[in-house]
C-alpha positions in Angstrom: 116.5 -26.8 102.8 115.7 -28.4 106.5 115.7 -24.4 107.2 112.6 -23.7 105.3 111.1 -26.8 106.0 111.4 -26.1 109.4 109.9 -22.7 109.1 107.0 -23.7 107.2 106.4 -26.0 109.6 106.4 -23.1 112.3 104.4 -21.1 110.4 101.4 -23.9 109.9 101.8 -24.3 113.3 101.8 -21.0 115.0 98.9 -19.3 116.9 97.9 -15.9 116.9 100.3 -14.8 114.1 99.7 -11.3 112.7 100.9 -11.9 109.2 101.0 -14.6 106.3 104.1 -14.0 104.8 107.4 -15.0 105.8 110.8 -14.7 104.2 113.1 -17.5 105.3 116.7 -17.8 104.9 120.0 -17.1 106.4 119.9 -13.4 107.2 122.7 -12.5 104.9 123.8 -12.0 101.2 126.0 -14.6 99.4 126.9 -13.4 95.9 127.2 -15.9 92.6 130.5 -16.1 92.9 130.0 -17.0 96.5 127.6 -20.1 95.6 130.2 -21.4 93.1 132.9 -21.5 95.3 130.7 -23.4 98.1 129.5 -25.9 95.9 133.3 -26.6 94.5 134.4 -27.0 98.1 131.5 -29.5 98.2 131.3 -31.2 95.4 135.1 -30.8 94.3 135.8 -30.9 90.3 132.2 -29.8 89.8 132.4 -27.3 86.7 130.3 -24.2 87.3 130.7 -20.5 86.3 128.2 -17.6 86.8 127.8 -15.1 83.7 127.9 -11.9 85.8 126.6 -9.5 82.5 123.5 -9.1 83.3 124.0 -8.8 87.0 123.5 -5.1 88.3 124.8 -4.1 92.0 121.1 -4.4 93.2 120.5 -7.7 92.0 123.8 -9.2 93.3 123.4 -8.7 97.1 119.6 -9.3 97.7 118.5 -11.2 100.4 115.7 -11.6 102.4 115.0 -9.8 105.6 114.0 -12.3 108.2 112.8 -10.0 110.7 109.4 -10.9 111.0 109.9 -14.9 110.9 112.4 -13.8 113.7 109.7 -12.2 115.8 106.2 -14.0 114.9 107.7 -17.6 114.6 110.8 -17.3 116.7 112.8 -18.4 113.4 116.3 -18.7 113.0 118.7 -20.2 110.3 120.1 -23.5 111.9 122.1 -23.8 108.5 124.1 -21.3 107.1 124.4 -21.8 103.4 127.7 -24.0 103.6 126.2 -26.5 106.0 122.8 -26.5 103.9 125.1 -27.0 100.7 126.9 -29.9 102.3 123.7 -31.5 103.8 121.9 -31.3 100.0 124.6 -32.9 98.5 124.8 -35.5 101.1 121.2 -36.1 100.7 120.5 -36.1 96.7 123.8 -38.6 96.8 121.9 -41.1 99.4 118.7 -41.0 97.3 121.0 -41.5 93.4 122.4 -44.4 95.1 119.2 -45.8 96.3 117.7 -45.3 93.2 120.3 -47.2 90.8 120.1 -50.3 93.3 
């Protein structure tokens, strides 16, 4: 996403940082469940499911704590994972049409 390219780009770019990993993301959970129903508000008709078996409670709410891009980089999400959805799509449907002409 232009998120994490962004904060790579902060991190490369920083001075004086104390540490050399950063998480980046949005700062909060979205289930499966929660990523199919964005991407069929985007992309409407696309078929998707999730096969929630073999998901446990742990596994189904991780998410990456941000709080040291936050402080060291001055990183925040611009995107939450709607917008970044609906930019992606945007984009890989600019570049399929570019490619087939």
């Amino acid at each position: 996403s232009k998120d994490a390219a962004r904060g790579v780009v902060m991190t490369l770019q920083a001075e004086g940082i104390k540490s050399r990993v950063f998480n980046l993301g949005v700062g909060r959970p979205y289930d499966n469940q929660e990523l199919i129903d964005i991407f069929k508000q985007v992309v409407p008709g696309a078929k998707l499911s999730v096969d929630d078996s073999e998901t446990t409670s742990q596994t189904s709410s991780v998410f990456l704590d941000l709080t040291r891009a936050q402080t060291e980089l001055g990183f925040d999400a611009e995107y939450d994972i709607p917008a970044a959805v609906t930019d992606y799509v945007a984009w890989y449907r600019r570049i399929s049409a570019a490619k087939r002409t």
